[in-house]
N, CA and C atoms as a LAMMPS dump frame, in Angstrom:
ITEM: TIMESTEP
0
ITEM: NUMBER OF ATOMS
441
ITEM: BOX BOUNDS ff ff ff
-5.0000000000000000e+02 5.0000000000000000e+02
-5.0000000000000000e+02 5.0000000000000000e+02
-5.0000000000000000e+02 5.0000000000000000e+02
ITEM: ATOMS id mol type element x y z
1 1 1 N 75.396 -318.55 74.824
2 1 2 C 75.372 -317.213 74.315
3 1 3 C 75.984 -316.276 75.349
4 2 1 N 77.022 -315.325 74.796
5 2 2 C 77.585 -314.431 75.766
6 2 3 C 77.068 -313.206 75.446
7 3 1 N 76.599 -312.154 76.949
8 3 2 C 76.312 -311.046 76.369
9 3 3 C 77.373 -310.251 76.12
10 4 1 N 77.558 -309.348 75.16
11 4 2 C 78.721 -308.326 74.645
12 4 3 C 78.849 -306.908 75.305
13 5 1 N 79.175 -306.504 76.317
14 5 2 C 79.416 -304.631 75.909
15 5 3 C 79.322 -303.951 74.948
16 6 1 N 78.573 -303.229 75.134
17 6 2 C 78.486 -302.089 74.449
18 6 3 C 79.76 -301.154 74.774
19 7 1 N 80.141 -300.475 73.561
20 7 2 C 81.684 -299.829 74.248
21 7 3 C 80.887 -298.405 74.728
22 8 1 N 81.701 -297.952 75.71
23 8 2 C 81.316 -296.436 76.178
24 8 3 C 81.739 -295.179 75.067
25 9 1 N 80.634 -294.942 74.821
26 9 2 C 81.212 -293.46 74.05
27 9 3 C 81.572 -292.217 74.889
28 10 1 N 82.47 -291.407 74.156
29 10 2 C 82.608 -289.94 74.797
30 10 3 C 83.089 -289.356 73.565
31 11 1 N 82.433 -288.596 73.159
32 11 2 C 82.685 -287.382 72.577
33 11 3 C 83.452 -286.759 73.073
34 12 1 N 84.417 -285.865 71.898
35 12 2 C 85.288 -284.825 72.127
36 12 3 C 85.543 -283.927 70.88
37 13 1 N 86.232 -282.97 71.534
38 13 2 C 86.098 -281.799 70.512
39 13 3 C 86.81 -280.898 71.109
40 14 1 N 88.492 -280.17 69.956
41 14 2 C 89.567 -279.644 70.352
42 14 3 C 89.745 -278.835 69.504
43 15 1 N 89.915 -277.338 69.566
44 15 2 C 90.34 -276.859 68.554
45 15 3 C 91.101 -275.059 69.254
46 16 1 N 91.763 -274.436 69.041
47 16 2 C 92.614 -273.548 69.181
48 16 3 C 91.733 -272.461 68.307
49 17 1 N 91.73 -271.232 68.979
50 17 2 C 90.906 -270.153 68.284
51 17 3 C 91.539 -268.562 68.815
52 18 1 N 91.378 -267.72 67.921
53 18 2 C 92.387 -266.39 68.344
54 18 3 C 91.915 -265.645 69.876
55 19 1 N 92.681 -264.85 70.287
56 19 2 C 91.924 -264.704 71.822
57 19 3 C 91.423 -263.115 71.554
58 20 1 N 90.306 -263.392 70.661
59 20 2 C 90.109 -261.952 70.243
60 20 3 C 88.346 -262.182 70.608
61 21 1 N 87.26 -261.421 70.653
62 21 2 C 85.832 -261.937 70.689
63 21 3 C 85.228 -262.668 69.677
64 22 1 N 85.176 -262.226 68.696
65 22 2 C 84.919 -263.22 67.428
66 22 3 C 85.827 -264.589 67.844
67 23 1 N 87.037 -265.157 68.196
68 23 2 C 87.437 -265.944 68.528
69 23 3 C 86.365 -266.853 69.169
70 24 1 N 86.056 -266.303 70.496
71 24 2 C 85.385 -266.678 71.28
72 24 3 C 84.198 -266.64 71.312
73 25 1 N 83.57 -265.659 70.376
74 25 2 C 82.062 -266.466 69.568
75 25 3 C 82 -267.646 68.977
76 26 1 N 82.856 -267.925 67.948
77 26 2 C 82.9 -268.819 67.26
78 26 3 C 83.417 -269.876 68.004
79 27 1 N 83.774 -269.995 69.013
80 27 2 C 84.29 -270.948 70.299
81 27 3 C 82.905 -271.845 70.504
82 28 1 N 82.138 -270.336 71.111
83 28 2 C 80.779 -271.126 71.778
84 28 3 C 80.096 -271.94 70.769
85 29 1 N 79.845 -270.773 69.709
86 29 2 C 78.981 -271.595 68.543
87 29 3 C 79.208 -272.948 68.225
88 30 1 N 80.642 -273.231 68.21
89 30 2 C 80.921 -274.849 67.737
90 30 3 C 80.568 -275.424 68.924
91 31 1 N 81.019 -274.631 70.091
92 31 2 C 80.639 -275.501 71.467
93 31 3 C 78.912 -276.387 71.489
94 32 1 N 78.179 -274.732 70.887
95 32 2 C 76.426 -275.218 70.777
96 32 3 C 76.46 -276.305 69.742
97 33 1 N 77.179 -276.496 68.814
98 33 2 C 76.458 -276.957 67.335
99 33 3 C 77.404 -278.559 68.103
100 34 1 N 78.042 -278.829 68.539
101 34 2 C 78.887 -280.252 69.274
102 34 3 C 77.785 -280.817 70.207
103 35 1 N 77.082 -279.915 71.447
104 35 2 C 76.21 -280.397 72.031
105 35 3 C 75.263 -280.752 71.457
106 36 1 N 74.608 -280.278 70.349
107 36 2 C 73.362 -280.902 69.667
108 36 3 C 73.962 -282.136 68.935
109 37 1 N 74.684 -282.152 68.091
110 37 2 C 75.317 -283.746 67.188
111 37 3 C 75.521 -284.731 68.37
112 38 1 N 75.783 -284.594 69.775
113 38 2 C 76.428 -285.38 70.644
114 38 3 C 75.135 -285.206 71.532
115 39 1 N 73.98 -285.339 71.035
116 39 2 C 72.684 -285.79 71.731
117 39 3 C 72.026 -284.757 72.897
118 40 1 N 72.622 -283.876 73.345
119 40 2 C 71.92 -282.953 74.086
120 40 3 C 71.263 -282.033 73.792
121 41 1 N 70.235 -282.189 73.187
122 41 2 C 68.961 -281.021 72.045
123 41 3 C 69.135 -279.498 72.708
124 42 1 N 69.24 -278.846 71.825
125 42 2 C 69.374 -277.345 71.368
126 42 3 C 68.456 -276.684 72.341
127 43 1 N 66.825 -277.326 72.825
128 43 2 C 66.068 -276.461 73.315
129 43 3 C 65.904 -276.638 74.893
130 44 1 N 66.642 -277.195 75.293
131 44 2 C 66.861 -277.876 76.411
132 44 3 C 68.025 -277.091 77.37
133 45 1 N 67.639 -277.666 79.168
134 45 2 C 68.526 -276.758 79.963
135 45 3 C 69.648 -276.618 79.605
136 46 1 N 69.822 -278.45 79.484
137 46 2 C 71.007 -278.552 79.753
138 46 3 C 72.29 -277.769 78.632
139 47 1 N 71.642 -278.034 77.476
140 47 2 C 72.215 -277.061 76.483
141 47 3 C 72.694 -275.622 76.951
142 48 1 N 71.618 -275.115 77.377
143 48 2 C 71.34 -273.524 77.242
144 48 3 C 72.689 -273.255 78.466
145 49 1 N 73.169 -274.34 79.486
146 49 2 C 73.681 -274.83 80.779
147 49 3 C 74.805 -274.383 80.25
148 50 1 N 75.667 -275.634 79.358
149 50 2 C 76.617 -275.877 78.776
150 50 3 C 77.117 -274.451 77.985
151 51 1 N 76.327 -274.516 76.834
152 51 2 C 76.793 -273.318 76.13
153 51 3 C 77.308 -271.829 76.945
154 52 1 N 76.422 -271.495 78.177
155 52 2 C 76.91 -270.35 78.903
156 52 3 C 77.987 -270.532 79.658
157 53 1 N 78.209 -271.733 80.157
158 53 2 C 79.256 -271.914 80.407
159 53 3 C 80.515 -271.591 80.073
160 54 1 N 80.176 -272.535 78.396
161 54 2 C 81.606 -272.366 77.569
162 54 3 C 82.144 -270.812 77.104
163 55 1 N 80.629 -269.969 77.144
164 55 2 C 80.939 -268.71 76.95
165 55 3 C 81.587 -268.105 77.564
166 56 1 N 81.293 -268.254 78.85
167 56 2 C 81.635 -267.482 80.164
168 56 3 C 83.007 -267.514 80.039
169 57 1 N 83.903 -268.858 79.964
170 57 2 C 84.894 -269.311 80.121
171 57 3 C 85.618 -268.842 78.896
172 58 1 N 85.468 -269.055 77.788
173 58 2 C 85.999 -268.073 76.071
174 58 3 C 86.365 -266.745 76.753
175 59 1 N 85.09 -266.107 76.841
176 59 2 C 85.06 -264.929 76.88
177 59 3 C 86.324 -264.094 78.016
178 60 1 N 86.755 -265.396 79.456
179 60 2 C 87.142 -264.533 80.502
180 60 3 C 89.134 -265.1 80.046
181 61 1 N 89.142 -265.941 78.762
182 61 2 C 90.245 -266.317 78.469
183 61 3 C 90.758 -264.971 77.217
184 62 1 N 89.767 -264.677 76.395
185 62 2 C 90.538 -263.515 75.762
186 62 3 C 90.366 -262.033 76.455
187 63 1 N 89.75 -261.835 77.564
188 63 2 C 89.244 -260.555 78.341
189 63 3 C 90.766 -261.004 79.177
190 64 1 N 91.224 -261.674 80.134
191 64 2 C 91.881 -262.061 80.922
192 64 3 C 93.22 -262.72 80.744
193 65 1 N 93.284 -263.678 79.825
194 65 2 C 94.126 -264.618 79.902
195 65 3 C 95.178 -264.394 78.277
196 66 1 N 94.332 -262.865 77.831
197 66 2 C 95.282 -262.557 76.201
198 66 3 C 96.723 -262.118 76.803
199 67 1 N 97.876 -263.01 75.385
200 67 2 C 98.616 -262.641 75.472
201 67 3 C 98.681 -262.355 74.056
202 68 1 N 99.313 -261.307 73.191
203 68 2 C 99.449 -260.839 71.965
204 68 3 C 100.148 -261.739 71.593
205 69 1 N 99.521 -262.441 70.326
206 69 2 C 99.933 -262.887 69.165
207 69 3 C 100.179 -264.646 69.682
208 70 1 N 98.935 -264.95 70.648
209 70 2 C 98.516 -266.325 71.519
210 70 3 C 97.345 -266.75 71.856
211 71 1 N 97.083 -267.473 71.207
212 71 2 C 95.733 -268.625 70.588
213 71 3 C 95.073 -269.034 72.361
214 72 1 N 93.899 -269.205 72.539
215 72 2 C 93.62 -270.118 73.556
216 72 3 C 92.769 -271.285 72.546
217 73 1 N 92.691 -272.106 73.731
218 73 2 C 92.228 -273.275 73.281
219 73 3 C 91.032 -274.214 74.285
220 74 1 N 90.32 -274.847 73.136
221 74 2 C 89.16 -275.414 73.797
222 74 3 C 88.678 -276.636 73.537
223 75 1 N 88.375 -277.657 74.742
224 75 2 C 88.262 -278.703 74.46
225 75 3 C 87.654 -279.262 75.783
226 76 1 N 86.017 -279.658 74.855
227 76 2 C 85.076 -280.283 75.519
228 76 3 C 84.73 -281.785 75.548
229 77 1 N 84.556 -282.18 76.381
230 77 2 C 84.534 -283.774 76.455
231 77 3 C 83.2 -283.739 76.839
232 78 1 N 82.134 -285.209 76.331
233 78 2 C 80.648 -285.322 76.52
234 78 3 C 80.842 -286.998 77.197
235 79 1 N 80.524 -287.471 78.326
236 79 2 C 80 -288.73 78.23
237 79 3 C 78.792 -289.165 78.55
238 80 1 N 78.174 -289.148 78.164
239 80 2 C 76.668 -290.045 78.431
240 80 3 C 76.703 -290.971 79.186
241 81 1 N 77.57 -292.113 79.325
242 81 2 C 77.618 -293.189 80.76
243 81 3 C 77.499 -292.047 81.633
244 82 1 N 78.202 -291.321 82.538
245 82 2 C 78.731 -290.437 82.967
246 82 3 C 77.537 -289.063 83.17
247 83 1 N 76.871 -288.893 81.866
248 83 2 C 76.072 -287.775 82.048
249 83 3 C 76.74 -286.489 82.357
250 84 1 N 78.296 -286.851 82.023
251 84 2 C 79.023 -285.109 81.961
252 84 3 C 79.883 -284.838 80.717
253 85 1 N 79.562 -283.413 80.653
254 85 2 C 80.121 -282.582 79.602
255 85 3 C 81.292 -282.071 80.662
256 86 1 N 82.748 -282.082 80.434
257 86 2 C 83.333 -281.081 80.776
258 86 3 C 84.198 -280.33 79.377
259 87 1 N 83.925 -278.707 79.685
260 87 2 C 84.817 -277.895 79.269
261 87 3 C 86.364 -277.265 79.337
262 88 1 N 87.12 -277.708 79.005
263 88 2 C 88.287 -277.014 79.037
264 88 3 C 88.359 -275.84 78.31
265 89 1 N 89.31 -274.431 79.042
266 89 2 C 90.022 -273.366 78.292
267 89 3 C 90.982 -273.252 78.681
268 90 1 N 92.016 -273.378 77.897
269 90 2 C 93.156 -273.021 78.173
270 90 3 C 93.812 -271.592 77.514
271 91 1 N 94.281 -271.033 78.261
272 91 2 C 95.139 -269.36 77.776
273 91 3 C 96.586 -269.573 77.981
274 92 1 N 97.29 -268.25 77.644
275 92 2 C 99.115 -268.544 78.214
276 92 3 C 98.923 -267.455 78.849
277 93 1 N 98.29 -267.213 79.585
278 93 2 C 98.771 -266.275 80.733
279 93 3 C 98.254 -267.315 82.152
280 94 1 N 99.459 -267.276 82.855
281 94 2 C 99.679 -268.304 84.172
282 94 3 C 99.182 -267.64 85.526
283 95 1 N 99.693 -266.34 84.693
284 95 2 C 100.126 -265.368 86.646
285 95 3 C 98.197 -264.357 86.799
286 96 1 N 97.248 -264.529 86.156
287 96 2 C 95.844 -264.372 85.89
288 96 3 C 95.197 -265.619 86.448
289 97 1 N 94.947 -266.149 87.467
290 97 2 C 94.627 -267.199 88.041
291 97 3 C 92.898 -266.455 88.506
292 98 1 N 91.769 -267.432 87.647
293 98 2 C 90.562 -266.776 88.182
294 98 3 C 90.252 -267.198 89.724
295 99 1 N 89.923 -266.132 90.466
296 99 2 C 89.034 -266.224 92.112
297 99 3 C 87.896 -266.383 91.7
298 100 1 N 86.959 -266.573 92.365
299 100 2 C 85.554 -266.36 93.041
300 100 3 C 85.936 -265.421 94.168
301 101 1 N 85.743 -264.042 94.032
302 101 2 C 85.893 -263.369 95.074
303 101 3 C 84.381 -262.79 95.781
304 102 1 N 84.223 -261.763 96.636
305 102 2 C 83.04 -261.255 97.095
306 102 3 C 81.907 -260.983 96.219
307 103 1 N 82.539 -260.563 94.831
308 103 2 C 81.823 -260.556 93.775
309 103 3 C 81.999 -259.43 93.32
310 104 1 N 81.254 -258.643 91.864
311 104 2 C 81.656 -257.606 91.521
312 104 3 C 80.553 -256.719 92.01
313 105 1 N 81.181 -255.362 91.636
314 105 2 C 80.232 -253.817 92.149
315 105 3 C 79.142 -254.134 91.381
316 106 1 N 77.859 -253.42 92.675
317 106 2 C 76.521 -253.398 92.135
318 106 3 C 76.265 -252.599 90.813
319 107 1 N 77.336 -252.004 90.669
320 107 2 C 77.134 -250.483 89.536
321 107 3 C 78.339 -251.217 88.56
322 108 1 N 78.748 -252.078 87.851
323 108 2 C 79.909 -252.267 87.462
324 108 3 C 79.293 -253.249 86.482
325 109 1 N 79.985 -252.82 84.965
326 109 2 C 79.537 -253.92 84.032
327 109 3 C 80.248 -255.086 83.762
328 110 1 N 80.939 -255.637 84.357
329 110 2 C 81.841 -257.111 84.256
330 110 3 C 82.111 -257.566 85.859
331 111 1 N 82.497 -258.626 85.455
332 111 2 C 83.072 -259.573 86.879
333 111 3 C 82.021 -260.139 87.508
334 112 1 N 80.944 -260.854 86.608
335 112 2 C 79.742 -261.775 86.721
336 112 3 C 79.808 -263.079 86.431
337 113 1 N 81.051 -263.1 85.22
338 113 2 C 81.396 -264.629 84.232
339 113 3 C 80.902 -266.023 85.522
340 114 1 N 82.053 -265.391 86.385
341 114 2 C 82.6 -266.854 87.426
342 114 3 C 81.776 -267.135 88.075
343 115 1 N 80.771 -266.077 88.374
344 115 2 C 79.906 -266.262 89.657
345 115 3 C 79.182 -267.655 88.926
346 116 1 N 78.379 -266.782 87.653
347 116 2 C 77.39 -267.394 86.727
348 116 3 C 78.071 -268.985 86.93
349 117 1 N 79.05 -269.171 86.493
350 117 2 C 80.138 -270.759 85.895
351 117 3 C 79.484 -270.995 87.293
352 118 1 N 80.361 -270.744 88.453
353 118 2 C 79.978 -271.064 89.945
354 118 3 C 78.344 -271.878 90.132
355 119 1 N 77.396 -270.818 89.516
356 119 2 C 75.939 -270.994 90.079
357 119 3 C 75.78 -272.291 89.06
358 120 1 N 76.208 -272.594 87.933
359 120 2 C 75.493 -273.601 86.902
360 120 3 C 76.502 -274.638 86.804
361 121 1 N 77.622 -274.482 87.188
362 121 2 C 78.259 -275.948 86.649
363 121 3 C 78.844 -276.697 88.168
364 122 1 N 78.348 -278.205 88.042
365 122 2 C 78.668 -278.816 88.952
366 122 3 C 79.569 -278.767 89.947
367 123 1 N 81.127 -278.499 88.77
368 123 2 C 82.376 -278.165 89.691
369 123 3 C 83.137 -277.628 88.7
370 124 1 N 83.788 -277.023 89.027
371 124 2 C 84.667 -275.532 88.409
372 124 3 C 85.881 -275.784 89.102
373 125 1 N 87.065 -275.085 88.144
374 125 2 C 88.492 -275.061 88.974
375 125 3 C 89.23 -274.729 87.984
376 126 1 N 90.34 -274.585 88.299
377 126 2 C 91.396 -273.773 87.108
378 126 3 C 93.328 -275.038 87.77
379 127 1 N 94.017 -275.446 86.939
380 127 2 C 95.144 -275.697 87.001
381 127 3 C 95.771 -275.19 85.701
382 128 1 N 97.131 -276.246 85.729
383 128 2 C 98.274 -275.756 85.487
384 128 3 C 98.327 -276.22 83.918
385 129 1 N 98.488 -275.885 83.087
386 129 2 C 98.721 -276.718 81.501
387 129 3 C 99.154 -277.906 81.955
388 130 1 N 98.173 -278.687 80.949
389 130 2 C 98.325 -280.427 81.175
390 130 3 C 99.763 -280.111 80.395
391 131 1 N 100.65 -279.511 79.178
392 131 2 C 101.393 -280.093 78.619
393 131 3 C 103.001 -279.423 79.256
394 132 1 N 102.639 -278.662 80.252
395 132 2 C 103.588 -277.926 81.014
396 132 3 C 104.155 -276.468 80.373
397 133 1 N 102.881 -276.312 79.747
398 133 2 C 103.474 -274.392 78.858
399 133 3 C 103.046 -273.649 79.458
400 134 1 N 103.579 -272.21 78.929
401 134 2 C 102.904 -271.015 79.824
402 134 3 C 101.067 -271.104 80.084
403 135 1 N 100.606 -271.221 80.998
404 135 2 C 99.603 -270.653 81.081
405 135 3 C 98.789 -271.444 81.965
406 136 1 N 97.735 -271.378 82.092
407 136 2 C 96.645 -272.481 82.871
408 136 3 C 95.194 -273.247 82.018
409 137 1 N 94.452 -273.927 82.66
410 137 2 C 93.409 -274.246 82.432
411 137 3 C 92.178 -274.15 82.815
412 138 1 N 91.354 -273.264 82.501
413 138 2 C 89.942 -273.204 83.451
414 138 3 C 89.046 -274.398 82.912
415 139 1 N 88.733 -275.241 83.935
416 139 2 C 87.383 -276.388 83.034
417 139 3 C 86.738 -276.257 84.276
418 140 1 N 85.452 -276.371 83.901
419 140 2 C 83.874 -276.733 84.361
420 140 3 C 83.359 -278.239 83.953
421 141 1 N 82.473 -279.262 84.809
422 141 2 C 81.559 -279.785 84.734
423 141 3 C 80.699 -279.607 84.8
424 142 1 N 79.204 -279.995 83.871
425 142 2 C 77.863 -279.752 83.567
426 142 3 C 77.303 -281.38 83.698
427 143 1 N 76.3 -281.951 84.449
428 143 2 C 75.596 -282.512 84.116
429 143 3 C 74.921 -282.304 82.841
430 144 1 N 74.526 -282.848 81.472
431 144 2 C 73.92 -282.484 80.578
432 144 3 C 73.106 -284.022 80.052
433 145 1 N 72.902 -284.925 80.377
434 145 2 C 72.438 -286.042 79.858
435 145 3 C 71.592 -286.756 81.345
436 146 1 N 70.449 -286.863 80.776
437 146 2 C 69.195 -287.26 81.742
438 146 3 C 69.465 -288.718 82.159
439 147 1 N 69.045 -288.791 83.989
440 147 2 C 69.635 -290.029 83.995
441 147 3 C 69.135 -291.183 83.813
């Protein structure tokens, strides 16, 4: 008798959305409603982890990374071997490259997104379009699956 592998799953999930806020609501929302079908329960950190994440990141692609009449795009990968979710966003604006800088004014209502991404996701970073078009990619890793 031979034992068999089990094949590794990973979830994924790709889809292009306007770079307007409603865009990027409806970004997260599918982002939340993917983490629950792909086993990471709704009431849980790691969820609550993930989802702010993906927000953070939506949100700083149509605040930041809009170009009129240009879609960003999003695409999250889950593996459970692995125990990571990473998020991709991609925008077409190239020359908007996010810092982590000193941080924003104590009196100032924005420029919190990155810190937040910074404090909750494993590892953070921004490159160049995987397919070589205008613009870049911000993705985050989340631990989200117990080990």
């Amino acid at each position: 008798m031979t034992a068999t592998q089990s094949p590794v799953t990973v979830h994924q999930f790709t889809m292009r959305f306007s770079s307007t806020p409603r865009g990027a609501r409806l970004a997260r929302r599918l982002c939340e409603h993917c983490l629950g079908a792909w086993g990471v329960p709704y009431d849980s950190d790691a969820h609550d982890v993930v989802t702010l994440v993906a927000a953070e990141l939506c949100a700083n692609a149509v605040q930041h990374g809009h170009v009129p009449g240009r879609d960003f795009q999003v695409h999250m990968t889950a593996s459970p071997s692995t125990r990571t979710v990473r998020i991709e966003v991609t925008d077409t604006r190239g020359e908007s490259v996010p810092l982590l800088s000193a941080g924003p004014s104590p009196d100032g209502e924005g420029g919190r997104g990155l810190l937040l991404v910074s404090a909750l996701a494993d590892r953070w970073g921004c490159s160049p379009r995987a397919d070589g078009g205008p613009g870049k990619t911000v993705w985050a890793e989340c631990t989200a699956y117990p080990a």
